[in-house]
PQR file with spaces between the fields and no chain letter, atoms N, CA, C, O and H, PARSE charges and radii, in Angstrom:
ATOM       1  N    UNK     1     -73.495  -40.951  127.352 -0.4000 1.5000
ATOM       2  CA   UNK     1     -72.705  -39.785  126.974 -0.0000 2.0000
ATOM       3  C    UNK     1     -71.938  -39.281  128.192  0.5500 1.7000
ATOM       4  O    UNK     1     -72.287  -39.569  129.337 -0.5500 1.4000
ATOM       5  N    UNK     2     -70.702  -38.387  127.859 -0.4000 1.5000
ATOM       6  CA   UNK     2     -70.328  -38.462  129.210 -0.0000 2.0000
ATOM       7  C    UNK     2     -70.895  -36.604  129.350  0.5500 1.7000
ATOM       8  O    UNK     2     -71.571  -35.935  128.569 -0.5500 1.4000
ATOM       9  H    UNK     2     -70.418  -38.152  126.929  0.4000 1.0000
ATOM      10  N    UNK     3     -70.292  -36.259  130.625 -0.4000 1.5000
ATOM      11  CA   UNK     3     -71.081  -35.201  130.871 -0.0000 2.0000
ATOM      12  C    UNK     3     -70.468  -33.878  129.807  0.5500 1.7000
ATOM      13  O    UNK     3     -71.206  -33.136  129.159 -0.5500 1.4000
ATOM      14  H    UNK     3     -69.742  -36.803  131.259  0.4000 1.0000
ATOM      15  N    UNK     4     -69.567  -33.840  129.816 -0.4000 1.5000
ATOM      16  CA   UNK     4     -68.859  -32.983  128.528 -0.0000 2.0000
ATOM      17  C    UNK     4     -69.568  -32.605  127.129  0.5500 1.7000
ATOM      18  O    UNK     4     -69.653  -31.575  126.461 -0.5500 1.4000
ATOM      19  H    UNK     4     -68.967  -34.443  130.342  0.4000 1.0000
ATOM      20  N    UNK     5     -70.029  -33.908  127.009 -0.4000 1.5000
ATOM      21  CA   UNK     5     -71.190  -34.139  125.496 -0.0000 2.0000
ATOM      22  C    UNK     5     -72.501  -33.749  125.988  0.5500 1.7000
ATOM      23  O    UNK     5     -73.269  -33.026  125.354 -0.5500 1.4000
ATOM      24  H    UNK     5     -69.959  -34.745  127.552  0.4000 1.0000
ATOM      25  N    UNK     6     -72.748  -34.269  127.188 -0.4000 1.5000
ATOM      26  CA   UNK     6     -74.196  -33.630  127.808 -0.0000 2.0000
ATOM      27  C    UNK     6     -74.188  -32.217  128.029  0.5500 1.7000
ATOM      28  O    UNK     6     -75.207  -31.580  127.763 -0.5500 1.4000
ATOM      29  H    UNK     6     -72.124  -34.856  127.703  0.4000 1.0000
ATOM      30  N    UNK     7     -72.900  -31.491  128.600 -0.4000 1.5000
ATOM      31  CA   UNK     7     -72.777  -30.293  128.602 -0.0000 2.0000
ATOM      32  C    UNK     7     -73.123  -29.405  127.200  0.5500 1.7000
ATOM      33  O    UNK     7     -73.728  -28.354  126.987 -0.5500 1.4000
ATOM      34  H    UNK     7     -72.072  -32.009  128.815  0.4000 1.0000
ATOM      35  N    UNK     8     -72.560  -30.192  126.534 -0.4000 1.5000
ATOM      36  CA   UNK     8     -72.224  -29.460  124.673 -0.0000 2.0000
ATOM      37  C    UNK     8     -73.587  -29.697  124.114  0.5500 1.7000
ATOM      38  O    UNK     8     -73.868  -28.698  123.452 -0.5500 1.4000
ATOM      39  H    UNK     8     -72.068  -31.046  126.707  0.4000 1.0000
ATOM      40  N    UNK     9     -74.633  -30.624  124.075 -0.4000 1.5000
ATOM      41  CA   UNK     9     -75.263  -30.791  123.637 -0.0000 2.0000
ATOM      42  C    UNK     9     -76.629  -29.850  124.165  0.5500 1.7000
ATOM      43  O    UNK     9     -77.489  -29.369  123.427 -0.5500 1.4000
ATOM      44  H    UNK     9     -74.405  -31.435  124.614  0.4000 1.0000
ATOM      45  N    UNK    10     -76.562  -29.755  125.514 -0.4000 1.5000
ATOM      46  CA   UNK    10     -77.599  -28.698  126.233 -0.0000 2.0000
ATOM      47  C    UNK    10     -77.187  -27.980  126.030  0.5500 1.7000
ATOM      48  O    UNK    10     -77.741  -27.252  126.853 -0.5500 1.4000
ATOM      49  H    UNK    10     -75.864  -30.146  126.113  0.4000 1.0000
ATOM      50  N    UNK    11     -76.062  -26.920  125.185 -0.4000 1.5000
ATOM      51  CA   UNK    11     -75.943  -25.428  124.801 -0.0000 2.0000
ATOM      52  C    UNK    11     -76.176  -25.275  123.454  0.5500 1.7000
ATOM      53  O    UNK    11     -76.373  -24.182  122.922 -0.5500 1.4000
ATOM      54  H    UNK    11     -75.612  -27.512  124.517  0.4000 1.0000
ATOM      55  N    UNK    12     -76.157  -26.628  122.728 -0.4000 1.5000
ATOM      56  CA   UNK    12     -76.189  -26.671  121.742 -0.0000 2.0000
ATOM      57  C    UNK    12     -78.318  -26.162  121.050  0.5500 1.7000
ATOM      58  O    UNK    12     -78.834  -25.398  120.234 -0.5500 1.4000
ATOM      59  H    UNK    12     -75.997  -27.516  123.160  0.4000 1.0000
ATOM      60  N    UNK    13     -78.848  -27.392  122.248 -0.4000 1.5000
ATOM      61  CA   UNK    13     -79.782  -26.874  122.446 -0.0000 2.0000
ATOM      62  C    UNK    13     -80.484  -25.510  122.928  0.5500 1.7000
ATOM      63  O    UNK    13     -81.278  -24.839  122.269 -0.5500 1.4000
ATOM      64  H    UNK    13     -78.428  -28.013  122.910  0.4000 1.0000
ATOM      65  N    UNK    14     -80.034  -25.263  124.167 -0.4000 1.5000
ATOM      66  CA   UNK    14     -79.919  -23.856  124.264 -0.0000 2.0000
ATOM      67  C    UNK    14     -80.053  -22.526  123.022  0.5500 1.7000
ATOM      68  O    UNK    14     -80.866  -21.719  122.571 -0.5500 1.4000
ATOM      69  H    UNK    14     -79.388  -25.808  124.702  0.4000 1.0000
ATOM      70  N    UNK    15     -78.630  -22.980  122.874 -0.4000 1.5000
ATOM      71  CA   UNK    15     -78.905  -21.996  121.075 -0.0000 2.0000
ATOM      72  C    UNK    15     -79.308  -21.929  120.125  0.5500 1.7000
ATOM      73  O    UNK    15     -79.061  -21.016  119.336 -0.5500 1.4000
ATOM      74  H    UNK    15     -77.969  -23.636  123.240  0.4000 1.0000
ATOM      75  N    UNK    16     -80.331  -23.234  119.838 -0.4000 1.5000
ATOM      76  CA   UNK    16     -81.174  -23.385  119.007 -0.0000 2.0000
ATOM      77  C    UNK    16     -82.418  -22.395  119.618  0.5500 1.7000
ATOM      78  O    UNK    16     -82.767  -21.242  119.361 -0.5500 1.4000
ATOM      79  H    UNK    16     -80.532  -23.975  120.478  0.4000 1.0000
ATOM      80  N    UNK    17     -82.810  -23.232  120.373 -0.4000 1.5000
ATOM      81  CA   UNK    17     -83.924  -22.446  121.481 -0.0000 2.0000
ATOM      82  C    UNK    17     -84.249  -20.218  121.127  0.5500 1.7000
ATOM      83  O    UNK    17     -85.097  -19.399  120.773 -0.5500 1.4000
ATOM      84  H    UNK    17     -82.527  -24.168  120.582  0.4000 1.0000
ATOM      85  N    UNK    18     -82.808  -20.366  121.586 -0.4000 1.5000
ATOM      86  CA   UNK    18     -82.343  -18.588  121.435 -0.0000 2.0000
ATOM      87  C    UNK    18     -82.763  -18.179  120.126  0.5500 1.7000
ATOM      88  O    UNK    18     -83.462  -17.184  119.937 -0.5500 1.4000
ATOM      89  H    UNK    18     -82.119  -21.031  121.874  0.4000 1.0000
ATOM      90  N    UNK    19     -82.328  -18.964  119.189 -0.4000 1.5000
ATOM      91  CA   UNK    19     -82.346  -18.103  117.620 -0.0000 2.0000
ATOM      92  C    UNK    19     -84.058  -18.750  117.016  0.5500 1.7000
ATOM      93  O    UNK    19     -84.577  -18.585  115.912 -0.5500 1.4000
ATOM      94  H    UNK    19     -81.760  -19.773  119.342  0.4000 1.0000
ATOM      95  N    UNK    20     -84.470  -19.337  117.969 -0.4000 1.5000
ATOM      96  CA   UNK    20     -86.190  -19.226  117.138 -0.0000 2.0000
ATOM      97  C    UNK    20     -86.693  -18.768  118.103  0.5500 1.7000
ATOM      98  O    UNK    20     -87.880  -19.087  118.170 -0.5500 1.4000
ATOM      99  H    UNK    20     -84.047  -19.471  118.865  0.4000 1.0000
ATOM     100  N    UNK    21     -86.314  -18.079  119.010 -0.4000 1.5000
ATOM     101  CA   UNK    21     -87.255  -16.786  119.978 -0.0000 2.0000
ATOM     102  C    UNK    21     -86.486  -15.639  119.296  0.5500 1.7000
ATOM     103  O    UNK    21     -86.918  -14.497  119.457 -0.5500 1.4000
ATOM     104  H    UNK    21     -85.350  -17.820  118.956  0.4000 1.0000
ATOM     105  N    UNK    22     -85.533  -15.812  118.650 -0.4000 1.5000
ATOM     106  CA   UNK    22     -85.218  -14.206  118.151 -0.0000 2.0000
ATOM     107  C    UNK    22     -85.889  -14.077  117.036  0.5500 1.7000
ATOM     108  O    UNK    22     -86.743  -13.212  116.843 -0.5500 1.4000
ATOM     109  H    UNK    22     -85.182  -16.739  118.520  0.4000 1.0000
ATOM     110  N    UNK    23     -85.521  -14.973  116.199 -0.4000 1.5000
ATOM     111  CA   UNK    23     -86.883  -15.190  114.899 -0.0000 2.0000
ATOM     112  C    UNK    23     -87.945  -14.757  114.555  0.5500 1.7000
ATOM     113  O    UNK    23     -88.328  -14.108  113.581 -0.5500 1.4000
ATOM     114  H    UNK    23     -84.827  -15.676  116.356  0.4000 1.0000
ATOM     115  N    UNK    24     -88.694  -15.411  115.968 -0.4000 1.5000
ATOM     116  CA   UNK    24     -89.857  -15.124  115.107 -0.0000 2.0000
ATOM     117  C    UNK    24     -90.373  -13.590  115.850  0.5500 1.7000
ATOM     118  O    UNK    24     -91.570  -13.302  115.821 -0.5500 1.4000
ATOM     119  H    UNK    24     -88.383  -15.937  116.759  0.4000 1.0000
ATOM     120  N    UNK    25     -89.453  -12.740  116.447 -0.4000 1.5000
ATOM     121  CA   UNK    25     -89.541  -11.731  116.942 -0.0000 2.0000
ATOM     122  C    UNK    25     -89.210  -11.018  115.430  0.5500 1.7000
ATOM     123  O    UNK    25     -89.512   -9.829  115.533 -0.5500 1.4000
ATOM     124  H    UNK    25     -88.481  -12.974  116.471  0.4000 1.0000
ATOM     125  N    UNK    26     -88.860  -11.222  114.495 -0.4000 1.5000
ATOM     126  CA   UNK    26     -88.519  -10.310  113.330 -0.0000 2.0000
ATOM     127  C    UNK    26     -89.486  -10.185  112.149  0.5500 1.7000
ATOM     128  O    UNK    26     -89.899  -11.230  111.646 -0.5500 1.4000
ATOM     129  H    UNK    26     -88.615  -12.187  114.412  0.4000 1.0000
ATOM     130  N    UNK    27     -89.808   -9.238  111.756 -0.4000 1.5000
ATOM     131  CA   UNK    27     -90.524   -8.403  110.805 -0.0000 2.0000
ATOM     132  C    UNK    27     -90.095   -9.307  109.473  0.5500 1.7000
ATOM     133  O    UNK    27     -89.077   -9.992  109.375 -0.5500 1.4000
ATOM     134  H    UNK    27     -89.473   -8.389  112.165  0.4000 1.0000
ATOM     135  N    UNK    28     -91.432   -9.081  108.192 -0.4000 1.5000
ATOM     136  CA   UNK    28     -90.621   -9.406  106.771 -0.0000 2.0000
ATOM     137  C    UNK    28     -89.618   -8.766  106.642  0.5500 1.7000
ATOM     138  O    UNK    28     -88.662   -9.398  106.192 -0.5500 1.4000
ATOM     139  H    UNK    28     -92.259   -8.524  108.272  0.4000 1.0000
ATOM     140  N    UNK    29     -89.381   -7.181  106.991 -0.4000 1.5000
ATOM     141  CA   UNK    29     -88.383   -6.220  106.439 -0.0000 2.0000
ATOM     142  C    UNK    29     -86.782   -7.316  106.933  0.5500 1.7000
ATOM     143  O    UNK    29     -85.920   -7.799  106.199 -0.5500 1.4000
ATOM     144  H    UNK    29     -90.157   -6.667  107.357  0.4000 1.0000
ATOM     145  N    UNK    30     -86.927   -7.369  108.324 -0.4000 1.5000
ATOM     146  CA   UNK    30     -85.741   -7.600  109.382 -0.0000 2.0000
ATOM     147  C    UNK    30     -85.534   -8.931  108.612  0.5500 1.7000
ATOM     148  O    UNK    30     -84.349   -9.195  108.409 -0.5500 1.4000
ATOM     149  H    UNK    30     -87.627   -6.976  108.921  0.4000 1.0000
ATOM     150  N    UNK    31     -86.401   -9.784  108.162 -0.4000 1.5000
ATOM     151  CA   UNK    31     -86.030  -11.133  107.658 -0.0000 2.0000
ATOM     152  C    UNK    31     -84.658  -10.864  106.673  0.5500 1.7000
ATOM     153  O    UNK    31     -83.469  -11.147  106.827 -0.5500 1.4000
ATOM     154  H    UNK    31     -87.363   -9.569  108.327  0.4000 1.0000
ATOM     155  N    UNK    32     -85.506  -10.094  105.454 -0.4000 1.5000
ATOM     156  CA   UNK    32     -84.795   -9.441  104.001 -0.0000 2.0000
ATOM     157  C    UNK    32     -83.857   -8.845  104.224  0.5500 1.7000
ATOM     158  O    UNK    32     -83.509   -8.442  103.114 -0.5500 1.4000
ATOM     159  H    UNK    32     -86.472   -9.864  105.328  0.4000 1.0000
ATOM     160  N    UNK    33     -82.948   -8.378  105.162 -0.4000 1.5000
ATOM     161  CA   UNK    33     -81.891   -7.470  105.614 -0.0000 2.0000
ATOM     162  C    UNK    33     -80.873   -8.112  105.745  0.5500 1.7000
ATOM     163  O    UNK    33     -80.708   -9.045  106.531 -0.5500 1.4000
ATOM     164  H    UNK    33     -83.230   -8.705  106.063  0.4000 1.0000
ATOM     165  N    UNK    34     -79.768   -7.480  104.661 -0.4000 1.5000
ATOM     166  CA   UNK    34     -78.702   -7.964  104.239 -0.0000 2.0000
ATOM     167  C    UNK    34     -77.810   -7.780  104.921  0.5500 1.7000
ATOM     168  O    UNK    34     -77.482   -6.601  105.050 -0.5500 1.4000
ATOM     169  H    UNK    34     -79.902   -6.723  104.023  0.4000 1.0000
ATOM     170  N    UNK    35     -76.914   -8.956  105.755 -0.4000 1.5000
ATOM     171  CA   UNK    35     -75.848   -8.327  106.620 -0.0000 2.0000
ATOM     172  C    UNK    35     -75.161   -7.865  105.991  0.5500 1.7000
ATOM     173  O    UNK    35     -74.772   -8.811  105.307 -0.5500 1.4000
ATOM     174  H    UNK    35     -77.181   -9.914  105.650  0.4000 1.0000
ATOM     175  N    UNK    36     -74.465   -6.703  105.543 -0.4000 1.5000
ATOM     176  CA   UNK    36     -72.894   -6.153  105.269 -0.0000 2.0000
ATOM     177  C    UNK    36     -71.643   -7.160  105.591  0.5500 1.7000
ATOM     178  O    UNK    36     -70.979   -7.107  104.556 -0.5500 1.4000
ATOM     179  H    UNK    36     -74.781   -5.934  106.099  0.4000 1.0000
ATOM     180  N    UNK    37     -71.338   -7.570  106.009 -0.4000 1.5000
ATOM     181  CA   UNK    37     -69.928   -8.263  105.973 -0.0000 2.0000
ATOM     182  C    UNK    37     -70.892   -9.658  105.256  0.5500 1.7000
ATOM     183  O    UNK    37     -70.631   -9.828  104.065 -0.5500 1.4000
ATOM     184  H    UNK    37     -71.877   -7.613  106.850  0.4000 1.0000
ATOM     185  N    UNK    38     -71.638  -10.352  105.675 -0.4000 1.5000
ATOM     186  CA   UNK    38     -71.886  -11.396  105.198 -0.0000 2.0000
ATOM     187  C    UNK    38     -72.127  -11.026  103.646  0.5500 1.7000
ATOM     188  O    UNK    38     -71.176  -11.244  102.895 -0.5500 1.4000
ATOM     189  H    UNK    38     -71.850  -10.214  106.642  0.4000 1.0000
ATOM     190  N    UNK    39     -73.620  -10.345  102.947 -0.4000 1.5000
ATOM     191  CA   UNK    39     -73.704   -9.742  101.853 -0.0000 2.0000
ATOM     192  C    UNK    39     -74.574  -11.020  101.732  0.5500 1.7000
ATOM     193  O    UNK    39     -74.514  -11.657  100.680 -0.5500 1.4000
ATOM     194  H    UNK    39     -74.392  -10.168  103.557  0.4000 1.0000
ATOM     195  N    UNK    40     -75.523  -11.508  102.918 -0.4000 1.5000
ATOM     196  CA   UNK    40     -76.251  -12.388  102.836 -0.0000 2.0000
ATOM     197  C    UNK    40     -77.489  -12.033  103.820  0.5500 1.7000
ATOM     198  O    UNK    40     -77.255  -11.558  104.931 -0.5500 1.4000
ATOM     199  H    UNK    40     -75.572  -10.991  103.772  0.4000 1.0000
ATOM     200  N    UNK    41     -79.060  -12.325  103.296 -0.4000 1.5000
ATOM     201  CA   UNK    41     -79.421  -11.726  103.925 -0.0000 2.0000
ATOM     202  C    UNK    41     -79.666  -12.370  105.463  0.5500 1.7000
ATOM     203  O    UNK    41     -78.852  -13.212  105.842 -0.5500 1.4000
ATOM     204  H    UNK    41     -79.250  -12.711  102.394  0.4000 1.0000
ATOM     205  N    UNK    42     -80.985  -11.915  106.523 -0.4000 1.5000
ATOM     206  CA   UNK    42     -80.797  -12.380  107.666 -0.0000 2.0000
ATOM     207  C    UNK    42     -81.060  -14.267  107.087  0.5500 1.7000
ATOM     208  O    UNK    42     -80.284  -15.221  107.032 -0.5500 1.4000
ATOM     209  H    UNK    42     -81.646  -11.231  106.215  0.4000 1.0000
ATOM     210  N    UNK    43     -82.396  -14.117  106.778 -0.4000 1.5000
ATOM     211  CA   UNK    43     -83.242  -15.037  106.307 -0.0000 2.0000
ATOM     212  C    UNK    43     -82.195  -16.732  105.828  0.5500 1.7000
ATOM     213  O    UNK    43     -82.175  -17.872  106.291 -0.5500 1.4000
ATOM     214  H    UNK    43     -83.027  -13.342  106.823  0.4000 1.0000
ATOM     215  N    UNK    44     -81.461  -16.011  104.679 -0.4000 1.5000
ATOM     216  CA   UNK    44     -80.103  -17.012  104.660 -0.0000 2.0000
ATOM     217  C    UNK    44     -79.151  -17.635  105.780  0.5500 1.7000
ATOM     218  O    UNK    44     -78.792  -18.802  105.935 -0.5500 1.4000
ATOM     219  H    UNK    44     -81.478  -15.084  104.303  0.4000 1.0000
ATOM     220  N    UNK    45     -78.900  -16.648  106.407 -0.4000 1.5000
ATOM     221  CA   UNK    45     -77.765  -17.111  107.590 -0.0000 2.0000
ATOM     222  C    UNK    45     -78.522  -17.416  108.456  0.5500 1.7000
ATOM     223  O    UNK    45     -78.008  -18.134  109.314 -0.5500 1.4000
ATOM     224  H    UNK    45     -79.192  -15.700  106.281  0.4000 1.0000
ATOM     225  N    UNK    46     -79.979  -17.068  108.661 -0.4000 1.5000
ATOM     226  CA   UNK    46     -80.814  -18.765  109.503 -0.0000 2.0000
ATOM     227  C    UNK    46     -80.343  -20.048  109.231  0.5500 1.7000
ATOM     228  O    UNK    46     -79.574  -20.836  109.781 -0.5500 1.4000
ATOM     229  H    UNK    46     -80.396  -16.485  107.964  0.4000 1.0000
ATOM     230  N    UNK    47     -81.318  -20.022  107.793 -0.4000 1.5000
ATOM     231  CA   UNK    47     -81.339  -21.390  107.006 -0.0000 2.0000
ATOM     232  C    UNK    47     -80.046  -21.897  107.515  0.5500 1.7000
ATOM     233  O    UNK    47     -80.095  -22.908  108.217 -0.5500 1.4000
ATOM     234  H    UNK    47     -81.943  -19.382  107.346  0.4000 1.0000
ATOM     235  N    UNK    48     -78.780  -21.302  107.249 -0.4000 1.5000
ATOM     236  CA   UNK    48     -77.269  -21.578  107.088 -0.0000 2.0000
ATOM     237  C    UNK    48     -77.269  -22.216  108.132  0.5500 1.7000
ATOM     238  O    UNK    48     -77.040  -23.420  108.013 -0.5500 1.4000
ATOM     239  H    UNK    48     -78.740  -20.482  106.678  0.4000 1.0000
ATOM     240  N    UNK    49     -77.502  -21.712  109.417 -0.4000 1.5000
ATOM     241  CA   UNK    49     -77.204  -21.850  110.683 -0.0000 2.0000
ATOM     242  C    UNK    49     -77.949  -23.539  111.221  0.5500 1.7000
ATOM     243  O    UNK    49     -77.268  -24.487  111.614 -0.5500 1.4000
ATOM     244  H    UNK    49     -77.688  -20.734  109.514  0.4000 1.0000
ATOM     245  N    UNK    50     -79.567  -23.530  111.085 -0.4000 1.5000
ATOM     246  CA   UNK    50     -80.463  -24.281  111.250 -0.0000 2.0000
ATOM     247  C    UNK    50     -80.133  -25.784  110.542  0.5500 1.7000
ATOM     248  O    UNK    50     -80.467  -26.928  110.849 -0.5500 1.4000
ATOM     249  H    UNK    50     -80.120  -22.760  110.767  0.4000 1.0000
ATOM     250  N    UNK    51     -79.473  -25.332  109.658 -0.4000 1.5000
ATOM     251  CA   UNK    51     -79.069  -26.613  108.673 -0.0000 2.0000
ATOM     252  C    UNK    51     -77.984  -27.100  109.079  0.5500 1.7000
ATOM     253  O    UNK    51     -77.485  -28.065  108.501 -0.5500 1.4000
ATOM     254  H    UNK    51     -79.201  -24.403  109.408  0.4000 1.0000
């Protein structure tokens, strides 16, 4: 890979990393909480994201 892709891919990782330490920092309530502009809740725009 060249380093560009190695670059992209370690932030890529990185931000995986970030959003399951924010995770599992959240409550059932905080899970169920519907963003307003999205009109989706958190719980969804994980999945969305993760997938």
């Amino acid at each position: 890979m060249s380093k560009r892709a190695d670059a992209i891919a370690e932030r890529i990782e990185q931000g995986g990393e970030a959003l399951a330490a924010f995770t599992e920092s959240l409550s059932e309530a905080e899970w169920q909480t519907v963003i307003p502009d999205e009109e989706r809740t958190v719980a969804v725009l994980v999945h969305h994201v993760v997938g």
